[in-house]
Backbone as JSON, one array per atom type, in Angstrom:
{
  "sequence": "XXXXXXXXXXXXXXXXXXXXXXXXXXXXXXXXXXXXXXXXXXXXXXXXXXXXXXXXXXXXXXXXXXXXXXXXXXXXXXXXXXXXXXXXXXXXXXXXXXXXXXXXXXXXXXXXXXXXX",
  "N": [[52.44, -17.36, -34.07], [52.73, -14.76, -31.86], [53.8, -10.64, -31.49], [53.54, -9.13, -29.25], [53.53, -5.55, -27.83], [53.89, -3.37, -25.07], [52.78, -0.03, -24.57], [52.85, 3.47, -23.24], [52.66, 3.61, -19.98], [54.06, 5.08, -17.25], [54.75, 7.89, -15.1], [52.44, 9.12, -12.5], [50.37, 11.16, -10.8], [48.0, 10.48, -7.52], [44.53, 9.59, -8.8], [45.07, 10.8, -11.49], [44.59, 10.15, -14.86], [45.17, 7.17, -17.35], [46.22, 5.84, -20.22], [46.77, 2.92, -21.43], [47.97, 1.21, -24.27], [48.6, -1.78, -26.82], [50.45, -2.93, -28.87], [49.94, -5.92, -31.4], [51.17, -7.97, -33.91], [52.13, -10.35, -35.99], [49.8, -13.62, -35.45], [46.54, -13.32, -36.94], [44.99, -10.68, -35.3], [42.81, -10.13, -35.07], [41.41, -12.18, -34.23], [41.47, -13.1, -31.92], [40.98, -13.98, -28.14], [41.86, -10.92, -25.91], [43.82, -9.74, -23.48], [44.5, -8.08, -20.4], [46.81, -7.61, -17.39], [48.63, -7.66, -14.51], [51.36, -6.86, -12.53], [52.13, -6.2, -9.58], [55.3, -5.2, -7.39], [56.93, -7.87, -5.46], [54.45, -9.38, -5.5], [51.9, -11.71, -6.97], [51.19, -11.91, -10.35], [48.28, -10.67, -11.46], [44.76, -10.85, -13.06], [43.47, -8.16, -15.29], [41.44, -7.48, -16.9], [39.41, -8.18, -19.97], [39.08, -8.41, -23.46], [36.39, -9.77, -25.54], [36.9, -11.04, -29.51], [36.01, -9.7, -31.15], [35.25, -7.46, -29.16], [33.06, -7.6, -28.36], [32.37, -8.38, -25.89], [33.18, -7.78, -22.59], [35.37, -8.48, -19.77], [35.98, -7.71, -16.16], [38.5, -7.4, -13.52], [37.13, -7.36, -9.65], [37.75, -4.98, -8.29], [38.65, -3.3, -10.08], [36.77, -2.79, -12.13], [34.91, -0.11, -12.03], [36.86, 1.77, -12.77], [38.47, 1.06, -14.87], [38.58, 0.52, -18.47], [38.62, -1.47, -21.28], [39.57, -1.58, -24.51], [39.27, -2.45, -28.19], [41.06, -2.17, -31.04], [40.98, -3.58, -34.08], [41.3, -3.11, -36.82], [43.91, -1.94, -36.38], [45.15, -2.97, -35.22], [45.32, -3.34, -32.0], [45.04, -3.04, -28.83], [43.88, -1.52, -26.06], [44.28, 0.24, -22.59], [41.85, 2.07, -20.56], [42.82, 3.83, -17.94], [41.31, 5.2, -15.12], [41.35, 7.65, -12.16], [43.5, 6.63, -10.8], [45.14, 4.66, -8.81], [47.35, 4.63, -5.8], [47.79, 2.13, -5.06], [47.09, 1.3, -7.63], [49.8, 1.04, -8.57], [52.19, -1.21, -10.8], [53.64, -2.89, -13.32], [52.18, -3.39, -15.99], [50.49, -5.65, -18.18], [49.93, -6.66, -21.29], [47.98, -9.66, -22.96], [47.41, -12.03, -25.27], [45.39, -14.74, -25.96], [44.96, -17.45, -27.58], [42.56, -19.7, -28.51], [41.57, -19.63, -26.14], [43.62, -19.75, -24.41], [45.74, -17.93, -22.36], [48.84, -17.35, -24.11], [50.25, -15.9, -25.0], [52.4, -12.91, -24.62], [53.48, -9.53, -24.02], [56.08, -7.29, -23.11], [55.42, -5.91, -21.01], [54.75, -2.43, -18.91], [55.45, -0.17, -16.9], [53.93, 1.3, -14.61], [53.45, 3.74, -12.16], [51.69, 5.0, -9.54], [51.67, 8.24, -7.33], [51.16, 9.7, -4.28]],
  "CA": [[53.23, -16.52, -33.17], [52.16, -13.18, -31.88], [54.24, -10.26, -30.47], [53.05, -7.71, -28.23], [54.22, -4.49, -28.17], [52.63, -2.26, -24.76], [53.23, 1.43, -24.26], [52.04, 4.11, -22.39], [52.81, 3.32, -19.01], [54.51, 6.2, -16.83], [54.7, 8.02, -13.14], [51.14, 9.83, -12.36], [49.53, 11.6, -9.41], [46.83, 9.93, -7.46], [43.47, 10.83, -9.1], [45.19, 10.94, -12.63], [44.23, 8.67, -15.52], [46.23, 6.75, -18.21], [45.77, 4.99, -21.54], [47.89, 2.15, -21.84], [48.27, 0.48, -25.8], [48.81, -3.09, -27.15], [49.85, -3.19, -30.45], [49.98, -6.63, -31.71], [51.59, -8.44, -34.83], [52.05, -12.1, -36.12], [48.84, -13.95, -36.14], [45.44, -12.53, -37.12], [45.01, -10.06, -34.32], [40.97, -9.93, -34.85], [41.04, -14.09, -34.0], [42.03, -13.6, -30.43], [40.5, -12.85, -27.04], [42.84, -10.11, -25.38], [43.5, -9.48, -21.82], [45.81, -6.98, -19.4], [47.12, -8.04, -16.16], [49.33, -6.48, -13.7], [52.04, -7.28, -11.46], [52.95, -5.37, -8.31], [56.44, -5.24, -6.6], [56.51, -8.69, -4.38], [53.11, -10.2, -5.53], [51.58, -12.79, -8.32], [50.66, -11.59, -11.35], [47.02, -10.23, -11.49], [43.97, -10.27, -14.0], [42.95, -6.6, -14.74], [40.4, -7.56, -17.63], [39.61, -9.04, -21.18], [37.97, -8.38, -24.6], [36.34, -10.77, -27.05], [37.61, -10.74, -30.17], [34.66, -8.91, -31.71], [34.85, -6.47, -28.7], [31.7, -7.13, -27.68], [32.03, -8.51, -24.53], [34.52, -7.41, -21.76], [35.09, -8.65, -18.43], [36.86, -6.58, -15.36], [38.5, -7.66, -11.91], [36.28, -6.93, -8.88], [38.18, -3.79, -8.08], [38.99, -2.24, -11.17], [35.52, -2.82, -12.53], [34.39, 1.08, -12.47], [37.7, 2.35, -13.34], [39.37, 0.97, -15.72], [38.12, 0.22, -19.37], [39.35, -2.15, -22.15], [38.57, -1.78, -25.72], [40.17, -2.74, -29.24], [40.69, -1.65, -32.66], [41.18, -4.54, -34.7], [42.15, -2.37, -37.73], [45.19, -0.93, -35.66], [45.59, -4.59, -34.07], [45.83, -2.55, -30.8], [44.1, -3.05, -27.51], [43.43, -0.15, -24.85], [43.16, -0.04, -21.07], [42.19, 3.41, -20.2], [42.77, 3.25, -16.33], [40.74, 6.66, -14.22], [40.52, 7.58, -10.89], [44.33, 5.74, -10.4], [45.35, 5.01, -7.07], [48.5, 4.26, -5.52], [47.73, 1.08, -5.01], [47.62, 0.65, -8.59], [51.16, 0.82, -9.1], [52.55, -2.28, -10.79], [53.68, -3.65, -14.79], [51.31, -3.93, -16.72], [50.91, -6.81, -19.36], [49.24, -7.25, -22.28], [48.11, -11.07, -23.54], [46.58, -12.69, -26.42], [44.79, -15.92, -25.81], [44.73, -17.75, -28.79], [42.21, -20.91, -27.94], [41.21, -19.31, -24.66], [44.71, -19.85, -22.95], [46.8, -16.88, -22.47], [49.73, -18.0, -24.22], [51.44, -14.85, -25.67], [52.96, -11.79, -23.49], [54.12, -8.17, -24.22], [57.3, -7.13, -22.38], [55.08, -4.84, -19.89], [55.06, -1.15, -19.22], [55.34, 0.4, -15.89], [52.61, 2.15, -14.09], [53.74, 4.55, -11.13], [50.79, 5.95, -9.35], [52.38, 8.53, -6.47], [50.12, 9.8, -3.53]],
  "C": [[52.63, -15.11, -33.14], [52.84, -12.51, -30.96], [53.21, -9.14, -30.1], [53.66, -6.67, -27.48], [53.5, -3.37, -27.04], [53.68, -0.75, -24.65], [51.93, 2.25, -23.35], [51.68, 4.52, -20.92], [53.84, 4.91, -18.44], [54.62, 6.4, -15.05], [53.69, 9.3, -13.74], [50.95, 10.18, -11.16], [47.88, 10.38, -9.24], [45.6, 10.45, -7.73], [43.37, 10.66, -10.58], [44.43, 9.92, -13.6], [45.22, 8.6, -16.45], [45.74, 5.78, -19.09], [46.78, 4.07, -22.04], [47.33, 1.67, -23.55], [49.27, -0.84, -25.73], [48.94, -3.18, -28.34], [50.66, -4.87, -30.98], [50.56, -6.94, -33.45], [51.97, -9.76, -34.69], [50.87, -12.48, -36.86], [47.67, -13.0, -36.16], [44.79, -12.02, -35.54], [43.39, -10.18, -33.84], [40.73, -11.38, -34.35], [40.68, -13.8, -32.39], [41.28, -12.96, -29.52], [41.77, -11.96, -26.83], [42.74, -9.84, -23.78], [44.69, -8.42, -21.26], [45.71, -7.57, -18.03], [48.27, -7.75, -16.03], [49.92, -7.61, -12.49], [52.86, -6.38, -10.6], [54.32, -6.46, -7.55], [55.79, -6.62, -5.23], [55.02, -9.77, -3.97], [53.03, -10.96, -7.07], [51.16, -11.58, -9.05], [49.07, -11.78, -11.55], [45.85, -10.58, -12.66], [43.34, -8.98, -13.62], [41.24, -6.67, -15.86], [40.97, -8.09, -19.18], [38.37, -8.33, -21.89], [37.71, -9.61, -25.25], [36.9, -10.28, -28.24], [37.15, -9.74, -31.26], [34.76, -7.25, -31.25], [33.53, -6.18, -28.02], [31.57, -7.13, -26.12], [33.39, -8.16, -23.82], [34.34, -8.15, -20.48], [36.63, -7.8, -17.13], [37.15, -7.58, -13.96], [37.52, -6.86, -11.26], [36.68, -4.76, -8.97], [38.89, -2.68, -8.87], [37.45, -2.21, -12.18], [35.12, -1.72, -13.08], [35.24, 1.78, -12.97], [38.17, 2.36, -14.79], [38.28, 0.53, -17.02], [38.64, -0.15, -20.19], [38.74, -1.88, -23.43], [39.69, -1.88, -27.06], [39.64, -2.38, -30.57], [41.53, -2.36, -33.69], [41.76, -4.07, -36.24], [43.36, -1.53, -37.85], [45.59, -2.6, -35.07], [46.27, -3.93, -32.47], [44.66, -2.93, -29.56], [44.78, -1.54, -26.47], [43.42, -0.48, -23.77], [43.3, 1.66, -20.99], [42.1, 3.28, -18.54], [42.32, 5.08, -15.81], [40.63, 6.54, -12.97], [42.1, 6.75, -10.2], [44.8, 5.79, -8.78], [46.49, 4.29, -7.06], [48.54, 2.57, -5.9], [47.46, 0.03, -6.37], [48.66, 0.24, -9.6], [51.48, -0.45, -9.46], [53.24, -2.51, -12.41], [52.86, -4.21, -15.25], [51.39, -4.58, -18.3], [50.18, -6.74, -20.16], [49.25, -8.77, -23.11], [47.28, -11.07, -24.76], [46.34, -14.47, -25.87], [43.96, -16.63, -26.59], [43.84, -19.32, -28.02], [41.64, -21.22, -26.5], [42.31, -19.63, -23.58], [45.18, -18.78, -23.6], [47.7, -17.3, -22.56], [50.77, -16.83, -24.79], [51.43, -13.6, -24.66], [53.41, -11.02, -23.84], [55.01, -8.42, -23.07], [56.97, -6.26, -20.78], [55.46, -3.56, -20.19], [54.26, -0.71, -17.71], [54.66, 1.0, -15.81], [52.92, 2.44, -12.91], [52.72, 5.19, -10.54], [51.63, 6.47, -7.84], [50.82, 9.03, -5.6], [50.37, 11.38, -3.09]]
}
């Protein structure tokens, strides 16, 4: 079992940036890939990106690619998205997973992300 715990989330100007946090507890936090994904008002639930469990490797949606950045500190059992450059259009709840076995099977509660224009 693993919970997930995000913070950090808020209301921002367009332009601003923001550092969301994942802090994890349960199973061994360093095992797991990690991922964030986002759900806007009236739409599916998104991928925004993923770490290995190492950290070495990351991967990004098309359109958050240059912005946004994921990274983890396995001695904090915490994952990062720092999101720059936010745009309205990235208003939504953002999630933090763990994907024990390569399925995303565990879920934080979310944490709002307001970007205004």
């Amino acid at each position: 079992q693993v919970q997930l715990v995000e913070s950090g989330g808020g209301l921002v100007q367009a332009g601003d940036s923001l550092k969301l946090s994942c802090v994890a507890s349960g199973r061994t936090f360093s095992s797991e890939t990690m991922g964030w994904f986002r759900q806007a008002p009236g739409k599916e639930r998104e991928f925004v990106a993923q770490i290995t469990r190492d950290g070495g490797t990351t991967y990004y949606a098309d359109s958050m690619k240059c912005r946004f950045i994921i990274s983890r500190d396995n001695a904090k059992n915490t994952v990062y998205l720092q999101m720059n450059t936010l745009k309205p259009e990235d208003t939504a709840v953002y999630y933090c997973a763990a994907a024990p076995g390569g399925i995303y099977s565990y879920w934080g509660q979310g944490t709002q992300v307001t970007v205004s224009s």
